[in-house]
Every structure is written in structure tokens, then in C-alpha cells.
DRENDO-1510 file (C-alpha; in Angstrom, 1 decimal, always signed):
<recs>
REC; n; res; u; v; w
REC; 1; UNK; +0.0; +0.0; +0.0 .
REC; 2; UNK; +1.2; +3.4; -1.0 .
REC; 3; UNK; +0.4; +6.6; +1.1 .
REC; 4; UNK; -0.2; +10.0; +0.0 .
REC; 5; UNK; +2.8; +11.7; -0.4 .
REC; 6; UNK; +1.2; +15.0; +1.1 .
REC; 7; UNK; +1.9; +12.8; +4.7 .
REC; 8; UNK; +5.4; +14.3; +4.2 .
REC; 9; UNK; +4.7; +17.8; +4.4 .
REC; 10; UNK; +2.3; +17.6; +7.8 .
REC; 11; UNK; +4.0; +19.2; +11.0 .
REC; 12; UNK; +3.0; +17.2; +14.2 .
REC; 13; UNK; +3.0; +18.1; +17.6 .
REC; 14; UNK; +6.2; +16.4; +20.0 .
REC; 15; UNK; +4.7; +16.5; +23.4 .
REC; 16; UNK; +3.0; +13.5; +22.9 .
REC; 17; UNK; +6.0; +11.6; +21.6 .
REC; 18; UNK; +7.3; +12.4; +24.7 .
REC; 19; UNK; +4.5; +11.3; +26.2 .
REC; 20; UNK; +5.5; +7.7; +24.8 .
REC; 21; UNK; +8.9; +8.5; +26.1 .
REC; 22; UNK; +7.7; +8.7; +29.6 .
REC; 23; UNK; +6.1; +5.4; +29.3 .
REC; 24; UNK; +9.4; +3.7; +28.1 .
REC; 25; UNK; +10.9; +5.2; +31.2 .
REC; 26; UNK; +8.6; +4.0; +33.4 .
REC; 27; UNK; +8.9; +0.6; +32.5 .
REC; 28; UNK; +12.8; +0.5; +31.8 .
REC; 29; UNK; +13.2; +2.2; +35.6 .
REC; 30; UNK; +10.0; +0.4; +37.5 .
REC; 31; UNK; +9.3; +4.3; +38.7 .
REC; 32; UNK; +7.4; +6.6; +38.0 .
REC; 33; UNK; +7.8; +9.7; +35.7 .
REC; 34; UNK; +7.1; +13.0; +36.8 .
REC; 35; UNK; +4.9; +14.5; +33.6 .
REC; 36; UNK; +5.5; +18.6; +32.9 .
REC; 37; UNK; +6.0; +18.0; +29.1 .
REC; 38; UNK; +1.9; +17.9; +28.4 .
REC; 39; UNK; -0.9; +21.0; +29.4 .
REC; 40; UNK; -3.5; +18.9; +30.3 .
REC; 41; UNK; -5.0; +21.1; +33.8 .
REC; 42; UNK; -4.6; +18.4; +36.9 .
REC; 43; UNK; -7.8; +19.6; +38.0 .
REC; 44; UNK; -11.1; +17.9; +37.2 .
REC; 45; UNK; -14.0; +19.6; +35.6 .
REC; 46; UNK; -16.8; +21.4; +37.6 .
REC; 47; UNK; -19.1; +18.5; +39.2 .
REC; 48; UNK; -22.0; +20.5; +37.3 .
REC; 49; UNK; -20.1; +20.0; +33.8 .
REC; 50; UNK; -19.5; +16.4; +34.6 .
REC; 51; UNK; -22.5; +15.9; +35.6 .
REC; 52; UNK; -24.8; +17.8; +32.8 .
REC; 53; UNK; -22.5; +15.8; +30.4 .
REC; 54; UNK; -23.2; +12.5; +32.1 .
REC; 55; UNK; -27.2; +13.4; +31.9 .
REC; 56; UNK; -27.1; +14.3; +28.4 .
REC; 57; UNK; -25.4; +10.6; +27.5 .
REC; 58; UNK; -28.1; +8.8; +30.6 .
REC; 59; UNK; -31.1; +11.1; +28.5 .
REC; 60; UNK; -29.9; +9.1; +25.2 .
REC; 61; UNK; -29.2; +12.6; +23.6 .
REC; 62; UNK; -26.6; +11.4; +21.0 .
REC; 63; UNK; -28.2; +12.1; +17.4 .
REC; 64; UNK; -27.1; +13.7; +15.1 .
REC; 65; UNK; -27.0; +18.2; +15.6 .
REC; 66; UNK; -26.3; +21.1; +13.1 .
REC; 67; UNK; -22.9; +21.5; +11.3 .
REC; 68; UNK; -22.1; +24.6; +13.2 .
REC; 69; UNK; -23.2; +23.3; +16.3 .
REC; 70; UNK; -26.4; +23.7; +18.3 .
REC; 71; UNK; -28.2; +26.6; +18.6 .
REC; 72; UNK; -28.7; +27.0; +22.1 .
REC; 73; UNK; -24.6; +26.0; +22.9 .
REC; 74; UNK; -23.6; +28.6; +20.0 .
REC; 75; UNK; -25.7; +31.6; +22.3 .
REC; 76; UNK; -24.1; +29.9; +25.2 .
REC; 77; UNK; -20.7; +30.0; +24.0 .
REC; 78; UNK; -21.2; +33.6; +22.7 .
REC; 79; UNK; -22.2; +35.3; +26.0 .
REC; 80; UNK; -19.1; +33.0; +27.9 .
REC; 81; UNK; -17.1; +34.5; +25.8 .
REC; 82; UNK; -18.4; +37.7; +25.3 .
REC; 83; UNK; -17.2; +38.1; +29.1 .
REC; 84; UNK; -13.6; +38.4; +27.6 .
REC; 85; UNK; -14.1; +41.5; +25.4 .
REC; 86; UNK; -14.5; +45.4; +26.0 .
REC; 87; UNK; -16.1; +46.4; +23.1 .
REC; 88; UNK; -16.2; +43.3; +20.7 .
REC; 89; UNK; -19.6; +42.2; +20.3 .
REC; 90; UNK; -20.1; +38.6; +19.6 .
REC; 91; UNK; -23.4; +36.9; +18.9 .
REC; 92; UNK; -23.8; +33.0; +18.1 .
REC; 93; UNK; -23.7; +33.7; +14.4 .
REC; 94; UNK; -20.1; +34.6; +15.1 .
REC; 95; UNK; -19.6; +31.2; +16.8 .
REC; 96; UNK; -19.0; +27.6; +15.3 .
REC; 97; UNK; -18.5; +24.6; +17.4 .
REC; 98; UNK; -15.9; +22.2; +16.3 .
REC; 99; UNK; -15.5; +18.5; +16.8 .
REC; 100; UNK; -11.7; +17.5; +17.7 .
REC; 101; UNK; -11.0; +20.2; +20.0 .
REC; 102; UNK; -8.7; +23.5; +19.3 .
REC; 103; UNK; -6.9; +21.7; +16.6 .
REC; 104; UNK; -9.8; +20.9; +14.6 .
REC; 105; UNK; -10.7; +24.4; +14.6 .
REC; 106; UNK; -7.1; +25.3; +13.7 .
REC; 107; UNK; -7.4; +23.2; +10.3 .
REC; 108; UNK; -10.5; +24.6; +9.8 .
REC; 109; UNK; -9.3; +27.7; +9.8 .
REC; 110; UNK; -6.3; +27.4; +7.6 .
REC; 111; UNK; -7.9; +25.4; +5.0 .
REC; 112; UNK; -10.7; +28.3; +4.8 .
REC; 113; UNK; -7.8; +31.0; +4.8 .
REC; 114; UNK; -4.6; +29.6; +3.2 .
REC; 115; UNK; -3.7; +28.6; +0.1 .
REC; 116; UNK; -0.7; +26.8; -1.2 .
REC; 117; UNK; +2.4; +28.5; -0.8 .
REC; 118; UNK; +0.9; +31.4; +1.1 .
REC; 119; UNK; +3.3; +33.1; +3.7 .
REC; 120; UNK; +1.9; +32.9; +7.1 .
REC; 121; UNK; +4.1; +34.7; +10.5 .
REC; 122; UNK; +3.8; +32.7; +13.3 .
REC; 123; UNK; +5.8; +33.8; +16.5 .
REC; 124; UNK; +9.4; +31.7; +16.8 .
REC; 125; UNK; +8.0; +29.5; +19.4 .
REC; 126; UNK; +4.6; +28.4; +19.0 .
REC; 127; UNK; +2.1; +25.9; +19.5 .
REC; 128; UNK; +3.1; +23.0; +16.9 .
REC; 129; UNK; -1.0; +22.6; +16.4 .
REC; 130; UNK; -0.7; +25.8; +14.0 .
REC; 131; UNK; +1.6; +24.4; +12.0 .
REC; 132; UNK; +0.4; +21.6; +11.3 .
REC; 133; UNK; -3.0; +22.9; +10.3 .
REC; 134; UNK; -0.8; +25.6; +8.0 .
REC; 135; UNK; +0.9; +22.5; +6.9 .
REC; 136; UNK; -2.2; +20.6; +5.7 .
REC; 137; UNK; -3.3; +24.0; +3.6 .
REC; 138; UNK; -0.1; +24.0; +1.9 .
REC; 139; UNK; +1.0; +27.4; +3.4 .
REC; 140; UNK; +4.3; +28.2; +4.3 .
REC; 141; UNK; +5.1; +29.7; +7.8 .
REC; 142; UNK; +8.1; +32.1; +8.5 .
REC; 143; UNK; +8.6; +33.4; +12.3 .
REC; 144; UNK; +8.9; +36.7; +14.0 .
REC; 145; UNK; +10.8; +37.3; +17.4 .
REC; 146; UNK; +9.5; +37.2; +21.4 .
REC; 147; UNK; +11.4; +39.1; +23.4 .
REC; 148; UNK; +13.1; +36.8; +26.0 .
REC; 149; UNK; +13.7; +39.9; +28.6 .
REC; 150; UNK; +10.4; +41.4; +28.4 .
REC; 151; UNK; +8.8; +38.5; +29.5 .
REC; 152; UNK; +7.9; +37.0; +25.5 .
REC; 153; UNK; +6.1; +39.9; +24.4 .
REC; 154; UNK; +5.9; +41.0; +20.9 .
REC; 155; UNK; +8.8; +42.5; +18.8 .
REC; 156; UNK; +6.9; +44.7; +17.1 .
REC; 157; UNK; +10.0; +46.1; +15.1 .
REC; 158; UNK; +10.8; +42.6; +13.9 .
REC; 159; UNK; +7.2; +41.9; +12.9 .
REC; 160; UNK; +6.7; +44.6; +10.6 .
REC; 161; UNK; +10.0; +44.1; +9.1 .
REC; 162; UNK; +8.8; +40.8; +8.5 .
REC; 163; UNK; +5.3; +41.6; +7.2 .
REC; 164; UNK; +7.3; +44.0; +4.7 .
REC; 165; UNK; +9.9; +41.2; +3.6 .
REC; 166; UNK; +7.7; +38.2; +2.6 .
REC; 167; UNK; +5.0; +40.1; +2.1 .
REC; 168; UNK; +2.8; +37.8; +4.6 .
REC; 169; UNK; -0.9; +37.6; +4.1 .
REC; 170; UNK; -1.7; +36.1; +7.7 .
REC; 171; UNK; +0.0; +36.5; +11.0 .
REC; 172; UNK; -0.6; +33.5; +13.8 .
REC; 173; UNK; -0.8; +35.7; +17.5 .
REC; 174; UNK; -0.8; +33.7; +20.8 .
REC; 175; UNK; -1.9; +34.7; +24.1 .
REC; 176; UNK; -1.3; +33.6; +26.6 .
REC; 177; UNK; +1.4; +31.5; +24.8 .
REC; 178; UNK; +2.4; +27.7; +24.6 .
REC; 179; UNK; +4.9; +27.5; +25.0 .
REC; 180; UNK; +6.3; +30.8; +26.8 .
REC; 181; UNK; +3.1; +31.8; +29.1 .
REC; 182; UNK; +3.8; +35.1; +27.7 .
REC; 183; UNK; +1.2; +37.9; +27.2 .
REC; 184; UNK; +0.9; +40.3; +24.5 .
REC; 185; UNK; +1.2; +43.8; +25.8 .
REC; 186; UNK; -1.5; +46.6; +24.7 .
REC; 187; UNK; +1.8; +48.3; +23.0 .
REC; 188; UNK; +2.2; +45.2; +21.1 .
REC; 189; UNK; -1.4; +44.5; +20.2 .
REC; 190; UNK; -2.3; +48.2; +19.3 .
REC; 191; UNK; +0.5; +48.0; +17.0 .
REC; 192; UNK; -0.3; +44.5; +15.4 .
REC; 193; UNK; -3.6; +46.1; +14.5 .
REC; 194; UNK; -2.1; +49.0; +13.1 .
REC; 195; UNK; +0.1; +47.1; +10.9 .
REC; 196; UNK; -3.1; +44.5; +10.0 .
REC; 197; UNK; -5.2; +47.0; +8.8 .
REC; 198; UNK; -2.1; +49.0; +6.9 .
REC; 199; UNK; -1.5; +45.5; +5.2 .
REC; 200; UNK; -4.4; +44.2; +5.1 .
REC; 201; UNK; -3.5; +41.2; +7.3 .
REC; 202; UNK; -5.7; +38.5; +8.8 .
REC; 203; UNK; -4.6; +37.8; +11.9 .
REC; 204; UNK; -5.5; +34.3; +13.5 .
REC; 205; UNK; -5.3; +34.1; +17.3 .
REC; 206; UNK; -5.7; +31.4; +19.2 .
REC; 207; UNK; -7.7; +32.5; +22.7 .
REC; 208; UNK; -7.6; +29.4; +24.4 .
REC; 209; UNK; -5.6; +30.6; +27.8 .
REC; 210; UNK; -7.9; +33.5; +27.8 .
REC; 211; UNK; -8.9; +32.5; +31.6 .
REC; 212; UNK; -5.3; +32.0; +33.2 .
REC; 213; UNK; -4.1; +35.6; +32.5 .
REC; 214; UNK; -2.7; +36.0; +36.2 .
REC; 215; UNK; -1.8; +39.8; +36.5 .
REC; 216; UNK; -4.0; +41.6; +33.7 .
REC; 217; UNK; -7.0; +41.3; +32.5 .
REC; 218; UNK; -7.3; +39.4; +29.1 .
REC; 219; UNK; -7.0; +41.7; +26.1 .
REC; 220; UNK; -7.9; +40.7; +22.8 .
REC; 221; UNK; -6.8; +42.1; +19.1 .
REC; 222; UNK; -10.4; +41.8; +18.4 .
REC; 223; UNK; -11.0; +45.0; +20.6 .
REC; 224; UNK; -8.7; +47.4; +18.3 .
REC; 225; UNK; -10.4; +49.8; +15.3 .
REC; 226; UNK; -10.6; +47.9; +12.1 .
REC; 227; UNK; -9.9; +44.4; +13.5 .
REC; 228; UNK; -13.7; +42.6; +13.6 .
REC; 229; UNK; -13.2; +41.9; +9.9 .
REC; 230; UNK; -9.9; +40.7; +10.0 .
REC; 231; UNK; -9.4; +38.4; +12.8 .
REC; 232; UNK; -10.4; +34.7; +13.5 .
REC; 233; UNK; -10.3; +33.3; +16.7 .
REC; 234; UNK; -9.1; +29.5; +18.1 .
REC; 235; UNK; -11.2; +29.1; +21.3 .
REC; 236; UNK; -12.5; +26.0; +23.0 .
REC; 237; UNK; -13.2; +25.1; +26.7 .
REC; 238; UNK; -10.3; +22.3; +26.7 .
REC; 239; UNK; -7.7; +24.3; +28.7 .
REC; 240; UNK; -10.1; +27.0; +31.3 .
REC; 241; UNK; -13.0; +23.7; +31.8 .
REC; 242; UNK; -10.5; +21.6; +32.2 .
REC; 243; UNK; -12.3; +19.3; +29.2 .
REC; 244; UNK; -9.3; +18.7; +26.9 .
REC; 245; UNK; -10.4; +15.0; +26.5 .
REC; 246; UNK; -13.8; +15.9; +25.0 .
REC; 247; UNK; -12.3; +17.3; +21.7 .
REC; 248; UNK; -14.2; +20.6; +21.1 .
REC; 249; UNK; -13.2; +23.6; +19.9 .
REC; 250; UNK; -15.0; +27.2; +18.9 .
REC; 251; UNK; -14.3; +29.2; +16.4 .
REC; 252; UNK; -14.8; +33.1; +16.7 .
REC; 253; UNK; -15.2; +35.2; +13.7 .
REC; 254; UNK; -17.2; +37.5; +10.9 .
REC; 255; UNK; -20.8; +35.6; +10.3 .
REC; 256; UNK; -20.3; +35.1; +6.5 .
REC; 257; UNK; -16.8; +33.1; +7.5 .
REC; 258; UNK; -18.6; +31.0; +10.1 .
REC; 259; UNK; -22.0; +30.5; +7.9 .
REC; 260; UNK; -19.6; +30.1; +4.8 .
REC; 261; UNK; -16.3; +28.5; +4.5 .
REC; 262; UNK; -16.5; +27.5; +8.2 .
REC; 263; UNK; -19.6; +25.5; +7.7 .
REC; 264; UNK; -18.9; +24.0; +4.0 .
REC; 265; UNK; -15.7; +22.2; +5.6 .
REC; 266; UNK; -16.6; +21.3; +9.1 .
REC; 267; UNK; -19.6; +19.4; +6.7 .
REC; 268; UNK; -16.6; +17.2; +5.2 .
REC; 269; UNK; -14.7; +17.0; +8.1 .
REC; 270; UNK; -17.0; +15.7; +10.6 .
REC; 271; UNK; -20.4; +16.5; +9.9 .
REC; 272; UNK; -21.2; +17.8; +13.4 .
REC; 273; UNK; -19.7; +18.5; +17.0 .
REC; 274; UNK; -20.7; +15.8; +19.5 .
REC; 275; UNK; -24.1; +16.4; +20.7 .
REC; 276; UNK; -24.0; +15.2; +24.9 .
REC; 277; UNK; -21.0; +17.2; +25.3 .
REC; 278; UNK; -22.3; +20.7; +23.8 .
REC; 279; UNK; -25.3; +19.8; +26.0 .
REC; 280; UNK; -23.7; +19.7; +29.0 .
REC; 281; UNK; -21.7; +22.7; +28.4 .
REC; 282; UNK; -24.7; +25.0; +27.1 .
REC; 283; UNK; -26.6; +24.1; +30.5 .
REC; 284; UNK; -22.7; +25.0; +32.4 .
REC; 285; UNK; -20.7; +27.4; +30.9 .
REC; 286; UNK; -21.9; +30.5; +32.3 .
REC; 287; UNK; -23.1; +28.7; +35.9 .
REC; 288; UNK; -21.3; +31.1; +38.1 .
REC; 289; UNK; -20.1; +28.2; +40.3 .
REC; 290; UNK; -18.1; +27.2; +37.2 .
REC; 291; UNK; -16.8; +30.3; +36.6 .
REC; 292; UNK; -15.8; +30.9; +40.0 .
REC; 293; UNK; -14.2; +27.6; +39.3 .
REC; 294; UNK; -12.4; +29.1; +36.6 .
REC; 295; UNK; -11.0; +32.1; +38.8 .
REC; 296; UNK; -10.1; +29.7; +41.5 .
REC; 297; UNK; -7.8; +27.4; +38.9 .
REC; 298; UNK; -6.0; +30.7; +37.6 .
REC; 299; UNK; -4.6; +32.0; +41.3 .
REC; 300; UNK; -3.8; +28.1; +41.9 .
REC; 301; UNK; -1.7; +28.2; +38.5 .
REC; 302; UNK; -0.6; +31.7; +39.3 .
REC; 303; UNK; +0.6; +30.7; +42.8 .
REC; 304; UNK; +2.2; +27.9; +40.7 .
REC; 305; UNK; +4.1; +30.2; +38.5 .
REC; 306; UNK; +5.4; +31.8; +41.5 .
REC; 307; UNK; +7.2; +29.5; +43.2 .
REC; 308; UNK; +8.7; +27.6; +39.7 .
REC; 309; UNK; +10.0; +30.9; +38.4 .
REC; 310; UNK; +11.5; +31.8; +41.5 .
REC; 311; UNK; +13.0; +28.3; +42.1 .
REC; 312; UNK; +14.3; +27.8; +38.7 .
REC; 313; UNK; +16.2; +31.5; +38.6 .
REC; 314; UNK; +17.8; +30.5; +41.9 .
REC; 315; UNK; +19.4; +27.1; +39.6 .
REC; 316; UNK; +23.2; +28.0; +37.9 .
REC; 317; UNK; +22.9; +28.3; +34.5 .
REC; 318; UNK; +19.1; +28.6; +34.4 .
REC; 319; UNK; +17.2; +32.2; +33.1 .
REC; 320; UNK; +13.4; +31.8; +33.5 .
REC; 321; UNK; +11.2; +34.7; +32.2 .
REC; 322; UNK; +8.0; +35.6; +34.4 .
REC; 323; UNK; +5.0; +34.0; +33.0 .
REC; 324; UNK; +1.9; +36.1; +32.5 .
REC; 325; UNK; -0.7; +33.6; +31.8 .
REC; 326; UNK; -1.5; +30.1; +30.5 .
REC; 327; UNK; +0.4; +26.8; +32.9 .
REC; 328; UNK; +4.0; +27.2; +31.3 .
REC; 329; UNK; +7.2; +28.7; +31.4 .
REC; 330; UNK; +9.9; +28.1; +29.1 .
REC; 331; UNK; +13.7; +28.9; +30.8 .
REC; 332; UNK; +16.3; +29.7; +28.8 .
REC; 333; UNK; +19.2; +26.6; +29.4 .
REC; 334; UNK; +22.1; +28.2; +27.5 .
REC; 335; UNK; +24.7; +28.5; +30.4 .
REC; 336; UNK; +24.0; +25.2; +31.8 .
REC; 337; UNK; +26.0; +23.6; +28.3 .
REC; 338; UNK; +23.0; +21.6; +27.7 .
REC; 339; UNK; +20.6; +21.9; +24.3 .
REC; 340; UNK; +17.1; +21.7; +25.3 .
REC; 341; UNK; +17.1; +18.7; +23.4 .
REC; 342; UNK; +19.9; +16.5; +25.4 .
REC; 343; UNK; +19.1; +18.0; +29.0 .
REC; 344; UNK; +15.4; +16.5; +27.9 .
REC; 345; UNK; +16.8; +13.1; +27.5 .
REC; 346; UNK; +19.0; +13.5; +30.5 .
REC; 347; UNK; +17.0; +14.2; +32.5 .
REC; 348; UNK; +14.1; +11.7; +31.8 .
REC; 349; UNK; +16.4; +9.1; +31.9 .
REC; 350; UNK; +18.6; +10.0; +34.8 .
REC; 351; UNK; +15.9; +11.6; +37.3 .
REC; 352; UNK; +12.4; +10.2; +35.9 .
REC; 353; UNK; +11.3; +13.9; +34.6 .
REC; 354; UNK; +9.4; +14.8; +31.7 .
REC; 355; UNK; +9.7; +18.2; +30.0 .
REC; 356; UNK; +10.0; +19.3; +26.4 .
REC; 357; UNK; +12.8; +20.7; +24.3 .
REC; 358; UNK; +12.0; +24.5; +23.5 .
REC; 359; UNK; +13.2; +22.9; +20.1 .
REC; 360; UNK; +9.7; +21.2; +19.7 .
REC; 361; UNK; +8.0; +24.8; +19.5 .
REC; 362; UNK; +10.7; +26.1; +16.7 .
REC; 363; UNK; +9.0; +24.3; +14.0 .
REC; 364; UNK; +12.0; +24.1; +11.7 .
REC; 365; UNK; +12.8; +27.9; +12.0 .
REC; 366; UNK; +16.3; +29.1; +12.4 .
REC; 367; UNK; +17.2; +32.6; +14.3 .
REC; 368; UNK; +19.6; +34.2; +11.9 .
REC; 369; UNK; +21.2; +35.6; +14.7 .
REC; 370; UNK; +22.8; +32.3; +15.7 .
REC; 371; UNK; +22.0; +30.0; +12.7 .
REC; 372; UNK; +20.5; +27.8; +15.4 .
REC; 373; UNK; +17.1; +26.6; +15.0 .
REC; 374; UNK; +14.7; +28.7; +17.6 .
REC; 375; UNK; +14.3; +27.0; +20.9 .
REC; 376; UNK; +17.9; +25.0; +20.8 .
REC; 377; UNK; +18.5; +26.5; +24.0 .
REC; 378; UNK; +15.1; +26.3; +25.8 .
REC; 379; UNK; +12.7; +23.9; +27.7 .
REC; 380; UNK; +8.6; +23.9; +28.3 .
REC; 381; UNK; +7.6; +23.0; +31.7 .
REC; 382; UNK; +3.8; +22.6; +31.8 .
REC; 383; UNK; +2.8; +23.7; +35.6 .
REC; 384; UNK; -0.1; +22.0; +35.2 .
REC; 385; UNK; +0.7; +19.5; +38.1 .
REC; 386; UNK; +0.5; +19.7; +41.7 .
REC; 387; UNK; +3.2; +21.9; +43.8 .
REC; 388; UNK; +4.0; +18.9; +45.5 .
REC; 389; UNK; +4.9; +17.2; +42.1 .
REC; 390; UNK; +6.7; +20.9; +41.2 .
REC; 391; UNK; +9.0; +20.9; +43.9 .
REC; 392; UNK; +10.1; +17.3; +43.2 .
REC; 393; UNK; +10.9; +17.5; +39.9 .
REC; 394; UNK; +12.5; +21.3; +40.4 .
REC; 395; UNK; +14.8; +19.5; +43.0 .
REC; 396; UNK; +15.7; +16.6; +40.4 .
REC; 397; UNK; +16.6; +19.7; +37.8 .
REC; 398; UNK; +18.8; +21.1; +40.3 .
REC; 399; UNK; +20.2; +18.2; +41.2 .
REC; 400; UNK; +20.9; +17.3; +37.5 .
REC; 401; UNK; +22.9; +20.7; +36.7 .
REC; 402; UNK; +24.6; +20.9; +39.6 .
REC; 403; UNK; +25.7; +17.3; +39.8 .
REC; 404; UNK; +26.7; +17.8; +36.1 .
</recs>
């Protein structure tokens, strides 16, 4: 049997060939592994999500529903979110429900958008799940710079430079990012918009951290002049309902999009988002136990942040920016003579830790400053896991470097 050769150009995601990794560990060592390389939230989901879910399946509600999704989940979804934005207005026309989660709604989004050989900017480390839905359009992605001392914000400066160089048509924005946990500044929004709207960009940006923003509120390119028409938005109640298992995803954008292109190819993808599950979460979302819920998981992941920030800036070797948001950070490994890549290995095999190689978020792209690819130097650690599990594994990475 011969397979398509179009197999070869598809960008998949690492953390869960790490994942495998861990497993091989375990059973080599007889121990356990101590999992940061995944951002799956340790908490469970509100006991009224769970349980309207549960009803919905008990109720024998599992026909078929509408491609978009059903009516009542799309107001839902459109007044959760509506929460978010200060002068946005979103109604459930601007709302699509996906089936597979944030990715899904990624590929959606590109194959409505990209065409082959488009230039797409994506920042220089970012969530693999972009590129490989710019990979299955065809598109080609080309990065511009965080800034590791300002905490991964924007460089504004670089992205225009890039915009005006390969003459981009999109630009993939982040926040709060995967990897980093940074969060785009005002500045560095108000400027994005500026540039979107000189160009005339379409800016895709991928919302899904928007409830663990820990010392701002969320802010939104979709709240600049100019932007409503321009921007598409990644959303889904994976990450802030702790739900990632479910597979569903929203998309946020201009009605024609969602009743249009949005539509036509979530009908060939997958007919319809899973009907239980958007039953239990129109009857939950906007419970206020839940989103108390929501606000009581963010100052646990910010208190989180905290102490592994602190504790990894007090190991030799080790620069950790502050995190703003989302359950990562991403330290900077360069003095410690280690590649992100080998202290990965290293340290799975030698102290029973899982973490990812900043390499994994690089996607191929090379800084031209070093003519190393973006993320050589760099690890992900998902604080997604209990402190308990934190301070173990922090000791074990201290133990590593300073053992070396």
C-alpha cells in the first residue's frame, strides 16, 4: 500500500512523543515519571459540567445536531465569551462549534484562509497545532521574534520588518502562549492592529488561555479599530473547563466566514460536533459556580508560576522569564551547556522527569542571529501539576545541573 505523499509535508506536535517516552521510562526504571512535558490542567472539571455531560449521554441525547453546532450552545458559547471582550460584540452567528478540539478548529481555519504556498508569520516558538494545520493547507510559515527579557512579548519592530519582507498575508498571535506563558502587551497589540489593517492582514489568534491571564485582564486584538473583519479566533473550553479529552473547539469570527467556508468544511470534516458534550456545556458554561471555578484554577496556577519561576532563577545556569498567563514557562538553558534537546533526555532518563525541548515549539525555523534553530537552547515545563509534584521535579533539575 502506498500513502499519499502529502503525509510528508504535515507538522506534528512532539509533546506527545514524549509522552511515549515517559512510558518507556517508566517501564525501563520500574518508577514513575514526573509528567510537565503535556498542558493537560490536573484539575477535574466542575461536578455540574461532569454531571450535565453525564445526563445528556443517561437522556440518550446522541443524534445527530447542526454543522455549526447547536443553537442553544452557540448563544451559550457567545455570552461565555463575550465576558472576555470590551467592546467586541459577539453573537452565536459569530460562533462555530468544532468536533476534535482547538486543533480541529485550527485546520478549519487554515484550509478556509490559506492557500498553497501562502506566507503565514507565526511567532518563533509556538504551539506545533498551528503548524500543522498551516501544513495541511499548503502554506508556508516564517517566524517573528519574542522578546526573551520582556517577559515574550511582541517584537513589534521585527514583525513589521517581516510583514514587509515576505509580504505575509496572515499572521498566527498567541496569548497567553504555549509555550512561553507570555502575554501580549496593549503596545504590542495596538501596533499588530495597526500594521493589520495597513497591510491588510488576517490575523488568526488562538484564545484558548484566555482564563489564566494571572496579572492583567485578558486583552484581545479583536477589541482594536478595524480588527472585527480581519481576525479569526481559536477558542474552546479544553484548557479554562479543564475538558481537553472531550475534543471541542469554537471558532470566533465575521458571520459570512462561520455560515460560509466554516460551515462548508466542518460538513466534510466531521459532519457535526458531539451532541452530549455541547449539552452539557450550554446548560454549564456561564453557571457562576463554574466560573468561580475558573478564577479559583488561575490564582492556583498563578501561585504555581510563583514558586517555579523563582526556584528555577535561583538554579546555575538557568534564566526563567515571568509567565503572565497560560500553565507554562519556558527557561532559557544556555549556560548550563545543555541543548534543550539533550538536558530532555538527560533528564528523563537520569531523574524520571518529563519536560519538552524548547526545540519542539521552533518548528524548523532558524534565528539568523545564531543559525541555530529557535528554541535550541530552551525547555517547556507545563505547571499543570500539583506543587507537590513541582518541587520534586525542580529539585531533580537542580540536582541534575549541579551534579553535572
Amino acid at each position: 500500500m502506498k500513502y499519499a505523499c502529502g503525509l510528508d509535508y504535515l507538522y506534528a506536535e512532539g509533546a506527545f512523543v514524549w509522552g511515549d517516552y515517559a512510558i518507556n521510562q517508566e517501564k525501563e526504571s520500574g518508577q514513575p515519571v514526573l509528567r510537565l512535558q503535556i498542558g493537560q490542567p490536573d484539575f477535574p472539571p466542575h461536578r455540574l459540567v461532569r454531571q450535565a455531560i453525564a445526563e445528556a449521554y443517561l437522556e440518550g441525547k446522541t443524534g445527530y445536531g447542526s454543522t455549526l453546532g447547536l443553537e442553544p450552545v452557540r448563544k451559550e458559547v457567545a455570552k461565555e465569551v463575550q465576558r472576555y471582550y470590551k467592546k467586541a460584540k459577539i453573537s452565536k452567528d459569530n460562533i462555530a462549534i468544532t468536533s476534535g478540539g482547538g486543533k480541529a478548529a485550527i485546520c478549519v481555519i487554515c484550509r478556509a484562509l490559506i492557500n498553497k504556498k501562502d506566507r503565514v508569520l507565526v511567532p518563533c516558538y509556538d504551539y506545533p497545532g498551528h503548524l500543522g494545520g498551516i501544513s495541511d493547507a499548503g502554506g508556508i510559515w516564517l517566524p517573528y521574534k519574542l522578546l526573551e527579557k520582556k517577559n515574550y512579548d511582541i517584537d513589534v519592530s521585527d514583525l513589521e520588518k517581516q510583514i514587509k519582507k515576505i509580504k505575509a498575508k496572515f499572521v498566527f498571535l498567541l496569548s497567553p502562549s504555549n509555550p512561553t506563558g507570555g502575554v501580549a502587551s496593549y503596545q504590542s497589540l495596538e501596533r499588530l492592529a495597526f500594521l493589520a489593517n495597513k497591510f491588510d492582514l488576517t490575523i488568526i489568534t488562538d484564545e484558548i488561555y484566555r482564563g489564566h491571564v494571572f496579572e492583567e485582564k485578558f486583552l484581545s486584538i479583536l477589541d482594536f479599530p478595524g480588527m472585527a473583519k480581519r481576525t479569526v479566533i481559536i477558542d474552546g473550553p479544553g484548557k479554562r473547563n479543564c475538558l481537553p479529552g472531550i475534543r471541542v473547539g469554537y471558532i470566533i469570527g465575521p458571520a459570512s466566514f462561520i455560515d460560509g467556508p466554516v460551515k462548508k468544511i466542518s460538513n466534510v470534516r466531521f459532519s457535526c460536533p458531539p451532541t452530549p458534550e455541547q449539552l452539557g456545556l450550554a446548560k454549564t458554561i456561564n453557571h457562576p459556580q463554574v466560573i468561580k471555578y475558573i478564577d479559583e484554577m488561575k490564582n492556583e496556577f498563578k501561585k504555581r508560576r510563583d514558586y517555579v519561576v523563582k526556584t528555577l532563577n535561583t538554579i546555575p545556569g538557568i534564566f526563567c522569564p515571568n509567565s503572565g498567563g497560560a500553565f507554562y514557562v519556558f527557561p532559557n538553558i544556555l549556560k548550563t551547556g545543555y541543548t534543550g534537546e539533550k538536558f530532555a533526555k538527560k533528564l528523563l532518563k537520569e531523574k524520571n522527569v518529563c519536560v519538552l525541548p524548547g526545540e519542539s515549539f521552533g518548528g524548523g525555523m532558524r534565528d539568523p542571529e545564531t543559525g541555530k534553530p529557535y528554541g535550541t537552547y530552551s525547555i517547556r515545563i507545563s505547571i499543570a501539576s500539583s506543587i507537590e509534584t513541582l518541587k520534586e521535579a525542580l529539585k531533580r533539575i537542580r540536582d541534575l545541573i549541579v551534579k553535572k
